[in-house]
C-alpha positions in Angstrom: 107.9 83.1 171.2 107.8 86.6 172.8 110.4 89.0 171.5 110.6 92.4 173.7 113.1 95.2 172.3 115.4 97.1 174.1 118.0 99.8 173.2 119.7 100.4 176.6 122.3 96.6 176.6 125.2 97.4 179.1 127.7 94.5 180.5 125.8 91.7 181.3 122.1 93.9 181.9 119.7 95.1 179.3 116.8 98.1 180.1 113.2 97.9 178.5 111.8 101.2 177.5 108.5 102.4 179.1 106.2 101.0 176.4 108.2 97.2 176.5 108.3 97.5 179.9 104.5 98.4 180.3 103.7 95.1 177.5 105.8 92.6 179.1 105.0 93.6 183.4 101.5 94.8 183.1 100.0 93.0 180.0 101.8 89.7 180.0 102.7 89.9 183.6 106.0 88.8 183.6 107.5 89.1 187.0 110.8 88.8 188.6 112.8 85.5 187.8 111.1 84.7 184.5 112.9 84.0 181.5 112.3 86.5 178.7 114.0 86.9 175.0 115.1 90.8 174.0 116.2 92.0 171.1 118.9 94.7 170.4 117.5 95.9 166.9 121.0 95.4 165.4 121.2 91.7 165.1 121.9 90.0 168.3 119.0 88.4 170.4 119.5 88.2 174.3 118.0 85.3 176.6 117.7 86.9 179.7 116.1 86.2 183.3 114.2 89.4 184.8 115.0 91.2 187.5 113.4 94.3 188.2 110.0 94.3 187.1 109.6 98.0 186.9 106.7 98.7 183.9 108.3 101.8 183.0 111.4 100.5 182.8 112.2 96.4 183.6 115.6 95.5 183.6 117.0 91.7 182.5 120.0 89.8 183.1 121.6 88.7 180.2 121.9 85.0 180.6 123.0 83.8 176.7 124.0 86.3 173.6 123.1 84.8 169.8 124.5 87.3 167.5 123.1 87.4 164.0 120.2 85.5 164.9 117.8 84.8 162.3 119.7 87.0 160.3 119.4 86.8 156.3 122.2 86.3 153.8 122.4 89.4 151.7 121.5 93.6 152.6 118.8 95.0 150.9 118.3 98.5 150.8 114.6 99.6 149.1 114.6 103.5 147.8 110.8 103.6 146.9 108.2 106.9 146.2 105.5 107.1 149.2 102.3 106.4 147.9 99.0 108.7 148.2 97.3 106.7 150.6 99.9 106.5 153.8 98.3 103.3 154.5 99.8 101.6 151.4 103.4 102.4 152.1 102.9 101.4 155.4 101.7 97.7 154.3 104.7 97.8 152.5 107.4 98.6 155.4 105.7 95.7 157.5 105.2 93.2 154.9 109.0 93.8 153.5 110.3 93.8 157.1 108.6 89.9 157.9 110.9 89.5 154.6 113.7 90.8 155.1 115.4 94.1 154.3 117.8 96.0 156.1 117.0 100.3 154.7 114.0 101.4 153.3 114.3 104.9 151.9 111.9 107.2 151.1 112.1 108.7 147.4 110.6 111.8 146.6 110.6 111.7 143.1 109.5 114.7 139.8 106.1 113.0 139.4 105.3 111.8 143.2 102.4 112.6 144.2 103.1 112.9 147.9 106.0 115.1 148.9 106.3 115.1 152.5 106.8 111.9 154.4 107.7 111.6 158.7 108.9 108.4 159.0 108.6 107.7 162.8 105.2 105.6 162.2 106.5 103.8 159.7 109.3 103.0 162.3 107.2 101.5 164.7 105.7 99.4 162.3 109.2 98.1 161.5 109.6 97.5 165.3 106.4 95.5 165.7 107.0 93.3 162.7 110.1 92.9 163.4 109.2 91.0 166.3 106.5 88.9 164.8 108.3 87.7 162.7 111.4 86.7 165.1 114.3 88.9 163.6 117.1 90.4 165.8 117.5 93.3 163.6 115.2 96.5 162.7 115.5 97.8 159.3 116.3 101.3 159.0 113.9 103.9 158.1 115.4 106.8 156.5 114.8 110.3 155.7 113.2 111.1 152.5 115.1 112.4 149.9 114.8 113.0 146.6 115.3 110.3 143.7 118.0 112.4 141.7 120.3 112.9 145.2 119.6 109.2 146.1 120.9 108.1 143.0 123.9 110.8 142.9 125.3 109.9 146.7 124.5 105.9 145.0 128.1 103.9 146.6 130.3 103.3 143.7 130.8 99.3 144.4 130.0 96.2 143.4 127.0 96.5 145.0 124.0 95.1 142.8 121.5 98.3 141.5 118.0 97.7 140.0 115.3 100.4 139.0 111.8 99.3 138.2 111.2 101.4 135.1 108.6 100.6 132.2 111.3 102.3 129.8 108.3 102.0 127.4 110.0 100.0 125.0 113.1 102.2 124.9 115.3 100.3 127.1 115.7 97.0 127.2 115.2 95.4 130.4 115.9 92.0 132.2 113.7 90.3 134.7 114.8 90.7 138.5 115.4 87.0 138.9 117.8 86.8 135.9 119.7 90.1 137.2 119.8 88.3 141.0 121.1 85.0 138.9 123.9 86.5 137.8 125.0 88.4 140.7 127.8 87.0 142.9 127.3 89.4 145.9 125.2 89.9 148.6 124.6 94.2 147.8 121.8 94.9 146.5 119.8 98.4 145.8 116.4 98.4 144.3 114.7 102.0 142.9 110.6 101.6 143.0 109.0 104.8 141.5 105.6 106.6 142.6 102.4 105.8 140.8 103.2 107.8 138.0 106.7 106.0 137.5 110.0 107.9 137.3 110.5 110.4 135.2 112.9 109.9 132.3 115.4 112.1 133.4 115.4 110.5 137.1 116.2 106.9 135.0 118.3 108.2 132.5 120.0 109.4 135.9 119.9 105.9 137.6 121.6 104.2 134.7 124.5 106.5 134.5 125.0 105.5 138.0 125.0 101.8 136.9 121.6 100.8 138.2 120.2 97.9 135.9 116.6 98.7 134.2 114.9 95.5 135.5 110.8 94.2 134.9 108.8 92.8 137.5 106.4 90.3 135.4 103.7 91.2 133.0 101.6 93.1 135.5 101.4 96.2 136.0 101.6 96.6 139.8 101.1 99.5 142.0 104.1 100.8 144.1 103.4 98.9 147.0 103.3 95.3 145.6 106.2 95.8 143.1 108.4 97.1 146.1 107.2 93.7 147.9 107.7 92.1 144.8 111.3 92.8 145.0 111.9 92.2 148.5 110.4 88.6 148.3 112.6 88.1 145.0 115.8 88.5 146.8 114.4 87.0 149.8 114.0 83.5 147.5 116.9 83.6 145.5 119.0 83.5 148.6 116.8 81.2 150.8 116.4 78.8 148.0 
């Protein structure tokens, strides 16, 4: 199934941008009256019937609307630390985007290591596996901030808060599929710290904000694969 993306949807007509427009006309070579599927990015999947076959900007006829489509039963926002190597954190927006998340945040926190982040290639990566993996909806990218103002501006709702923190013994901590077993909501917030962890002010912080010190097994995982970690956690416990 091919998934094309469009943010221009008006009435019964939806606009591909240049780069769509370009993959769909001059690499697939879709032409006028063929059947194509577009995406809005916030949810709703569009099966549409081309009619302008313009590869800088094809425009569709929307034929059939399917809101929520392949949509998942919870929203997930990730906060994690950006890791050295760009690649990494990358990996991670792509792999927890097939997933599903709905906000990834990047923390800068006292003992990251990398301190400036731009976010938009990590936004095309969002886009692209988005589509490969046949959901309606793009997950946010946010600015970076730091972990302390993340944690401040932190809703005060049910919502469902987890840090990954080794506490070192001082805290007692609960595995992230008990604290997701006794959860009742759909909420959730997870923290995921740089290679050098949080500090302990920045957890101390978190917990007076109600954020639950959680464990992600016995291995000790770099940033990357515990942020996955904790995406594909929530993403079992609710498609069990």
């Amino acid at each position: 199934m091919e998934l094309f993306y469009a943010h221009e949807v008006s009435g019964s007509f939806c606009r591909l941008d240049a780069e769509e427009s370009g993959h769909c006309v001059r690499v697939l070579r879709h032409r006028a009256g063929d059947e194509i599927d577009v995406i809005d990015g916030m949810g709703t999947l569009y099966h549409c019937r081309l009619t302008d076959p313009d590869s800088k900007g094809a425009e569709a006829q929307i034929l059939e609307t399917v809101p929520h489509w392949n949509a998942h039963p919870y929203h997930l926002t990730v906060g994690c630390c950006p890791t050295k190597n760009n690649d990494r954190f990358e990996w991670f927006v792509e792999k927890a985007t097939e997933l599903g998340v709905d906000s990834i945040v990047p923390l800068i926190g006292d003992r990251s290591e990398r301190k400036v982040y731009k976010t938009d290639r990590a936004a095309r990566i969002a886009l692209s596996a988005t589509k490969q993996s046949l959901k309606a909806r793009i997950p946010l990218i946010e600015e970076p901030v730091s972990v302390k103002s993340f944690v401040a501006s932190a809703p005060q709702d049910d919502s469902l808060k987890l840090i990954a923190y080794c506490f070192e013994g001082e805290t007692l901590r609960t595995s992230i599929k008990e604290a997701l077993k006794g959860y009742d909501g759909t909420e959730i917030m997870v923290l995921i710290g740089p290679e050098g962890d949080f500090s302990p002010e920045e957890a101390q912080l978190a917990i007076g904000h109600g954020y639950i010190p959680i464990h992600l097994g016995n291995s000790r995982l770099r940033t990357e694969t515990a942020a996955v970690t904790a995406v594909e956690a929530v993403y079992l416990h609710f498609m069990q």
